[in-house]
PAMARVEX-24467 format. One record per residue (C-alpha): residue number from 1; y negated, x, z negated. Coordinates in steps of 0.2 Angstrom, whole numbers, padded with zeros to 4 digits, always signed. Each point is the difference from the previous one (the first is absolute). Layout:
N
<r pos="NUM" Y="Y" X="X" Z="Z"/>
...
This chain:
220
<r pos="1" Y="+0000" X="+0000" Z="+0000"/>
<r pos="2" Y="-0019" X="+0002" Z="+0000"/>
<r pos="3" Y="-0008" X="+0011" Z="-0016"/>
<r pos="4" Y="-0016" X="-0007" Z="-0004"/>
<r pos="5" Y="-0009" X="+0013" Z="-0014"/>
<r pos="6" Y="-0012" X="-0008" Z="-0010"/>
<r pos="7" Y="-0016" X="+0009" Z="+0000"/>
<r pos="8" Y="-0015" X="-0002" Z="-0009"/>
<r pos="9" Y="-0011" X="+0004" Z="+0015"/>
<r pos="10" Y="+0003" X="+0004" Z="+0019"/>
<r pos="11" Y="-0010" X="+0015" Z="+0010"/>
<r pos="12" Y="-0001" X="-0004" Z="+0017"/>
<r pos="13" Y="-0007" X="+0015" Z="+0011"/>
<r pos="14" Y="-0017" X="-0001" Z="+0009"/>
<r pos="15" Y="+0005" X="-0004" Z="+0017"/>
<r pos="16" Y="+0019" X="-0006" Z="-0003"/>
<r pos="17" Y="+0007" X="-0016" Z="+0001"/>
<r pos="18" Y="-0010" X="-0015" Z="-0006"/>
<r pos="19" Y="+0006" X="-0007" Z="-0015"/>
<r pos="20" Y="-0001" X="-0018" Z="+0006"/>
<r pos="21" Y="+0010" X="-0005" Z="+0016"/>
<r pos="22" Y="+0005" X="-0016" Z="+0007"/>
<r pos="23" Y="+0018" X="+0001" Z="+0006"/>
<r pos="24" Y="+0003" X="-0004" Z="+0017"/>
<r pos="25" Y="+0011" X="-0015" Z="-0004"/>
<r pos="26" Y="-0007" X="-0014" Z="-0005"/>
<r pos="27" Y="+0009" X="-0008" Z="-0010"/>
<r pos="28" Y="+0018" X="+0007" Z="-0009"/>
<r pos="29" Y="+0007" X="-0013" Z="-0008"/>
<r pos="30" Y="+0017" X="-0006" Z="-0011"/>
<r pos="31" Y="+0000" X="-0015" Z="-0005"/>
<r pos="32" Y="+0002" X="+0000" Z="-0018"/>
<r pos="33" Y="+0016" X="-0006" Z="-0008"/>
<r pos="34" Y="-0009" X="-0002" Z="-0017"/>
<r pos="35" Y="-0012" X="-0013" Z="+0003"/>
<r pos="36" Y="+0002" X="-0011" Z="-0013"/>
<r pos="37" Y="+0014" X="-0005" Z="-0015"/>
<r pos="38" Y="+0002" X="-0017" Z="+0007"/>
<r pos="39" Y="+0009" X="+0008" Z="+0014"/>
<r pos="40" Y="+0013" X="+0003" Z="-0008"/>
<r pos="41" Y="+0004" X="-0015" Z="-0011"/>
<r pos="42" Y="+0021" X="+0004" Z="+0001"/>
<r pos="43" Y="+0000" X="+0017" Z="-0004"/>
<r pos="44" Y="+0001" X="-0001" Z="-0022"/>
<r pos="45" Y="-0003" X="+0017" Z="-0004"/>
<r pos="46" Y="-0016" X="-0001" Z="+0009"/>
<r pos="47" Y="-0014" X="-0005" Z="-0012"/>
<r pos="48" Y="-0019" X="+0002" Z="+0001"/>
<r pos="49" Y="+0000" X="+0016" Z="-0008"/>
<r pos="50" Y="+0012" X="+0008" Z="+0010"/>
<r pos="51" Y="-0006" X="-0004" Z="+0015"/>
<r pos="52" Y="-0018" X="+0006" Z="-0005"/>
<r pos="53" Y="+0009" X="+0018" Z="+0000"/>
<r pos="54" Y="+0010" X="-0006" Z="+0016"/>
<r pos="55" Y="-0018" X="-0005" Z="+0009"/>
<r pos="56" Y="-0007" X="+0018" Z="-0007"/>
<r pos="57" Y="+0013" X="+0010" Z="+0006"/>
<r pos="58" Y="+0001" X="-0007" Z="+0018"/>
<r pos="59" Y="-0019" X="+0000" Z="+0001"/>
<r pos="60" Y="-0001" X="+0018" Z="-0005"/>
<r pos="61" Y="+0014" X="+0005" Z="+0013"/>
<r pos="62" Y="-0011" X="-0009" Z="+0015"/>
<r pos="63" Y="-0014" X="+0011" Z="-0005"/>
<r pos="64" Y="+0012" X="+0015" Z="+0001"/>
<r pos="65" Y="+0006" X="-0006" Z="+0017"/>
<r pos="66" Y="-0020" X="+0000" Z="+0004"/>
<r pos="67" Y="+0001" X="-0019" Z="+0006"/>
<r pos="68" Y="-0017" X="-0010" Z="+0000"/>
<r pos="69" Y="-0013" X="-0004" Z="+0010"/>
<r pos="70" Y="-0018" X="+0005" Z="+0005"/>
<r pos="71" Y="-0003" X="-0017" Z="+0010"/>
<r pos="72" Y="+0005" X="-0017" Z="-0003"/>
<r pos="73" Y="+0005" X="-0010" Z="+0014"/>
<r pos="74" Y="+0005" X="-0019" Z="+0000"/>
<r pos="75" Y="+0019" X="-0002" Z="-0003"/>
<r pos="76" Y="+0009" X="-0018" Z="-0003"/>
<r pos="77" Y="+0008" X="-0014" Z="+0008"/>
<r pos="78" Y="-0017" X="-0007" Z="+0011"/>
<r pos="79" Y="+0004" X="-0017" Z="+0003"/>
<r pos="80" Y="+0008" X="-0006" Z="-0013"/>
<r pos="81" Y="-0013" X="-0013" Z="-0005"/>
<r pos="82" Y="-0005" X="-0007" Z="+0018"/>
<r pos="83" Y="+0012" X="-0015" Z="+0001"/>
<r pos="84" Y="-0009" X="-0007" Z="-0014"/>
<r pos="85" Y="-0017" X="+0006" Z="+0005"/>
<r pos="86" Y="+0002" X="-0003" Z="+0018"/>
<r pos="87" Y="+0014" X="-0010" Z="+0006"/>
<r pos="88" Y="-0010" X="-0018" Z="-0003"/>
<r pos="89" Y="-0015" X="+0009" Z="+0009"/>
<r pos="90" Y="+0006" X="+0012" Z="+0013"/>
<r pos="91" Y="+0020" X="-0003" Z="+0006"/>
<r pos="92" Y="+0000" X="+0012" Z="+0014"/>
<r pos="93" Y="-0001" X="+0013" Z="-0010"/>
<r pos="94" Y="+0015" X="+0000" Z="-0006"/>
<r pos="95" Y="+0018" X="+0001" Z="+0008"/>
<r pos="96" Y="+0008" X="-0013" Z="+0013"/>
<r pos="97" Y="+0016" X="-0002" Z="-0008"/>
<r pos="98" Y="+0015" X="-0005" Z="+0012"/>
<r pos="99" Y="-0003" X="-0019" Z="-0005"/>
<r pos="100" Y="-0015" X="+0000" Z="+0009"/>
<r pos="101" Y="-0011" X="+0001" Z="-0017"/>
<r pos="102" Y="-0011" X="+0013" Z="-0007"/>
<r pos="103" Y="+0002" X="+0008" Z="-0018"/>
<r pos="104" Y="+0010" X="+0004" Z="-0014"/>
<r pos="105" Y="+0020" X="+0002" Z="+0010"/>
<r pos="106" Y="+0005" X="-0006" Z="-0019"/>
<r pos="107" Y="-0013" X="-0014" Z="-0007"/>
<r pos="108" Y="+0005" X="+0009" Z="-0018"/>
<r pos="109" Y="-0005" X="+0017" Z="+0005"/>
<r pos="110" Y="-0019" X="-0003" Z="+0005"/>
<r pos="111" Y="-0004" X="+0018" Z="-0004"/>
<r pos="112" Y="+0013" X="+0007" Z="+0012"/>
<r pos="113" Y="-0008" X="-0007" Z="+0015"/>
<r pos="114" Y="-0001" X="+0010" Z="+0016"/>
<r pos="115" Y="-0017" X="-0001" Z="+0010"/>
<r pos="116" Y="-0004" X="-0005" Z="+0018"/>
<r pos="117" Y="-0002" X="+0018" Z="+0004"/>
<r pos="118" Y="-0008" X="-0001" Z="+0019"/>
<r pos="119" Y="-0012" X="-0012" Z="-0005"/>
<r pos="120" Y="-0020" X="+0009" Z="+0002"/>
<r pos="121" Y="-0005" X="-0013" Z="-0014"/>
<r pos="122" Y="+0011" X="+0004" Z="-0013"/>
<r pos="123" Y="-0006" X="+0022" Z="+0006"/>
<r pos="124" Y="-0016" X="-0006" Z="-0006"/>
<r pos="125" Y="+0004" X="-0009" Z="-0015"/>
<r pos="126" Y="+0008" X="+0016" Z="-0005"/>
<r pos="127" Y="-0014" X="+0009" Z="+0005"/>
<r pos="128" Y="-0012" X="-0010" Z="-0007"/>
<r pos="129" Y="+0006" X="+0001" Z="-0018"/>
<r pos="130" Y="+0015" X="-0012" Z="-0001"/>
<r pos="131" Y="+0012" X="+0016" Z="-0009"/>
<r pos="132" Y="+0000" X="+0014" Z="-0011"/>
<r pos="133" Y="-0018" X="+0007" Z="+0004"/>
<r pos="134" Y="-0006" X="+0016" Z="-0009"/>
<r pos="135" Y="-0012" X="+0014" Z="+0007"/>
<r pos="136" Y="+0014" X="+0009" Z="+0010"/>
<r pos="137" Y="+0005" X="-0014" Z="+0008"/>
<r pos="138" Y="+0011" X="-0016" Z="-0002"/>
<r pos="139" Y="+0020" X="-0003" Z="+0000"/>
<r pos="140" Y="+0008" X="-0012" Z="+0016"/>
<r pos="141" Y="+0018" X="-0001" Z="-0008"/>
<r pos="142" Y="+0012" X="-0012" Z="+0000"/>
<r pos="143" Y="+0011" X="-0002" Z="-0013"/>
<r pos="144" Y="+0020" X="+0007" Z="+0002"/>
<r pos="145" Y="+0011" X="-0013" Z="+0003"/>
<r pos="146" Y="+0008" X="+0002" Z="+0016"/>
<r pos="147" Y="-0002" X="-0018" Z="+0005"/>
<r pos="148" Y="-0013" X="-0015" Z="+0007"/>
<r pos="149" Y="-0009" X="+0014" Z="+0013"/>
<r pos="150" Y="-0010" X="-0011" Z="+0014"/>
<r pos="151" Y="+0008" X="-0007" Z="+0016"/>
<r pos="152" Y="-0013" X="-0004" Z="+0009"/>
<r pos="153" Y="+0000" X="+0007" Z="+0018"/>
<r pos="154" Y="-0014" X="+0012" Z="-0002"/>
<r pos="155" Y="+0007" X="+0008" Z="-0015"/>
<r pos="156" Y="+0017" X="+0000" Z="+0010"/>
<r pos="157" Y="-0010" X="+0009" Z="+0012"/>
<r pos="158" Y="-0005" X="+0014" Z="-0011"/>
<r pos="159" Y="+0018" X="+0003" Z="-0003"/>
<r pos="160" Y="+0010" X="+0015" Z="+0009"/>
<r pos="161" Y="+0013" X="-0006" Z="+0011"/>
<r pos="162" Y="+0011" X="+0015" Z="-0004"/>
<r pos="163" Y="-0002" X="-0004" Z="-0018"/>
<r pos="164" Y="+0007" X="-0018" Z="+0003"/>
<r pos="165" Y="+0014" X="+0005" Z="-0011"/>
<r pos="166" Y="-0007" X="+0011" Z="-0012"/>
<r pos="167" Y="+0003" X="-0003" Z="-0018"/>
<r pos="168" Y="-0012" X="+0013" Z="-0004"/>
<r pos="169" Y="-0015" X="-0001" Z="+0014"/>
<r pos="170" Y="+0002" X="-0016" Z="+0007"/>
<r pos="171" Y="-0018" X="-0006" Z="-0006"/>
<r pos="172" Y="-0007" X="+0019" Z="-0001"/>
<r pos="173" Y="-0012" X="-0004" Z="+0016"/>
<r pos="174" Y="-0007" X="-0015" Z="-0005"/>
<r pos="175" Y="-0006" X="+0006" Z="-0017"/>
<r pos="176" Y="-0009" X="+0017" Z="+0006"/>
<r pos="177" Y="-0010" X="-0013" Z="+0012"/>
<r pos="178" Y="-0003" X="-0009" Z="-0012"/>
<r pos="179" Y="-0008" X="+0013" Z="-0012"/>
<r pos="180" Y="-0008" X="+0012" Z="+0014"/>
<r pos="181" Y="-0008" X="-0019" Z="+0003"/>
<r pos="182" Y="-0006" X="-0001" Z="-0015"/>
<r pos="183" Y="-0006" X="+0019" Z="-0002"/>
<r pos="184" Y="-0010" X="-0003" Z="+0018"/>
<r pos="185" Y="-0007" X="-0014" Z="-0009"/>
<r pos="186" Y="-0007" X="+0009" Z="-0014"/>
<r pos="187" Y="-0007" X="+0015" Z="+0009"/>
<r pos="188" Y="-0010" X="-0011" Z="+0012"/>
<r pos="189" Y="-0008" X="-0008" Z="-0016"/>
<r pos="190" Y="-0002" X="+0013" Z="-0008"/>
<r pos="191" Y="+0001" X="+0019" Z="+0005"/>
<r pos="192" Y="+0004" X="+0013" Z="-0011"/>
<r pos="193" Y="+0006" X="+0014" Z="+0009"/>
<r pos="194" Y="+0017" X="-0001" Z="-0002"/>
<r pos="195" Y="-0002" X="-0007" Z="-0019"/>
<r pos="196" Y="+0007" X="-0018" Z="+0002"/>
<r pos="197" Y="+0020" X="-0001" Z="-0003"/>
<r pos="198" Y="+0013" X="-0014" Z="+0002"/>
<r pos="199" Y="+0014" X="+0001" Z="-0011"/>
<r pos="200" Y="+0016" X="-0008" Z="+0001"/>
<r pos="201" Y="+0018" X="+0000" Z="-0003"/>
<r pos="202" Y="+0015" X="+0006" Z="+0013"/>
<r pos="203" Y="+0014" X="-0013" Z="-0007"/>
<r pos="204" Y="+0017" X="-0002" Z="+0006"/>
<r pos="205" Y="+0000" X="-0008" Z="+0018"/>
<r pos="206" Y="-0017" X="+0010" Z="+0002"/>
<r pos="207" Y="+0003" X="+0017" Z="-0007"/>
<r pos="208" Y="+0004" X="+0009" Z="+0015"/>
<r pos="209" Y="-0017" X="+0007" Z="+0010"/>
<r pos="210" Y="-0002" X="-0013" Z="+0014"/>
<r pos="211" Y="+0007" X="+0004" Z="+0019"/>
<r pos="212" Y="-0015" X="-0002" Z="+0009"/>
<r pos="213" Y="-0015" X="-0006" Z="-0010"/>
<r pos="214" Y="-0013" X="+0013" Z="-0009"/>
<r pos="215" Y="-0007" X="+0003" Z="-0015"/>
<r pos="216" Y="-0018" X="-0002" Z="+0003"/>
<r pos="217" Y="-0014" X="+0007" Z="-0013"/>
<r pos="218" Y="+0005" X="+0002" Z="-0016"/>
<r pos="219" Y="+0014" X="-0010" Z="-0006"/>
<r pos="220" Y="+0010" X="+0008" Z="-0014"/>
């Protein structure tokens, strides 16, 4: 392992490296284990005082491991909340479901509800403020269940024909339209110089790079 001396003070030489740096990686992350006692509400032997010590130790091997951040972009499921928002209001933004419908595939599961992905107005509703906004940008992913995606022919359009089979990049096309659509849309509003980001989530039928579509701007 890594030997860390303690010191009382550090002499850096006129002219060396700075003592402040941003790593080139954004963000290094693990998700922690330890998040909370509740987690854990069948394991006996874990009580709140040993997990305080559980929590300490993981935190301090992160650090170790030099995981962290020095930006914070927006992460998290980005629609989750727009069949209740939205779906009275403004149908076609969400899915055409095979029954000719559009919305939630499971009436139960309103938060897993995949989007209409080719539509320009639901681009701009993104783009206008509809998700996770921060100063670095805003998140355009769909939640990860591998089910309810749009059938409508323009979506279907978006597709790849070789990936008509794909279990892993049958809907990778569509989605990198859809957030380089969304970055464009951004950009023209408001230019930055290459300082407005799209995130968003590679998930199972969509985690292989597309076959023909690009990755315009920045979309992380």
């Amino acid at each position: 392992g890594t030997v860390v001396p303690t010191r009382a003070t550090v002499v850096a030489p006129v002219g060396g490296i700075p003592l402040k740096q941003a790593p080139v990686l954004l963000k290094r992350q693990i998700r922690k284990i330890y998040q909370s006692a509740l987690s854990f509400p069948t394991v006996p032997w874990i009580n709140q005082s040993v997990f305080d010590t559980l929590e300490a130790q993981e935190t301090l091997w992160l650090q170790r491991m030099r995981l962290g951040q020095h930006d914070a972009p927006p992460w998290g499921q980005a629609f989750s909340t727009w069949w209740k928002r939205y779906g009275s209001t403004h149908p076609e933004y969400f899915a055409l479901n095979p029954n000719g419908e559009r919305g939630p595939l499971s009436a139960s599961k309103p938060d897993r509800v995949k989007m209409c992905v080719s539509n320009p107005d639901l681009w701009q509703a993104v783009a206008s403020g509809g998700t996770n906004h921060n100063p670095f940008g805003l998140s355009a992913a769909e939640d990860d269940s591998n089910w309810g995606f749009c059938q409508c022919d323009k979506c279907k359009a978006w597709d790849a024909a070789a990936r008509a089979n794909s279990s892993t990049g049958k809907y990778s096309d569509r989605y990198a339209r859809f957030w380089s659509n969304i970055w464009k849309l951004l950009e023209k509003a408001s230019p930055t110089n290459g300082t407005n980001w799209v995130t968003a989530y590679g998930y199972d039928s969509y985690r292989d790079p597309p076959a023909s579509a690009k990755l315009e701007g920045n979309v992380m």
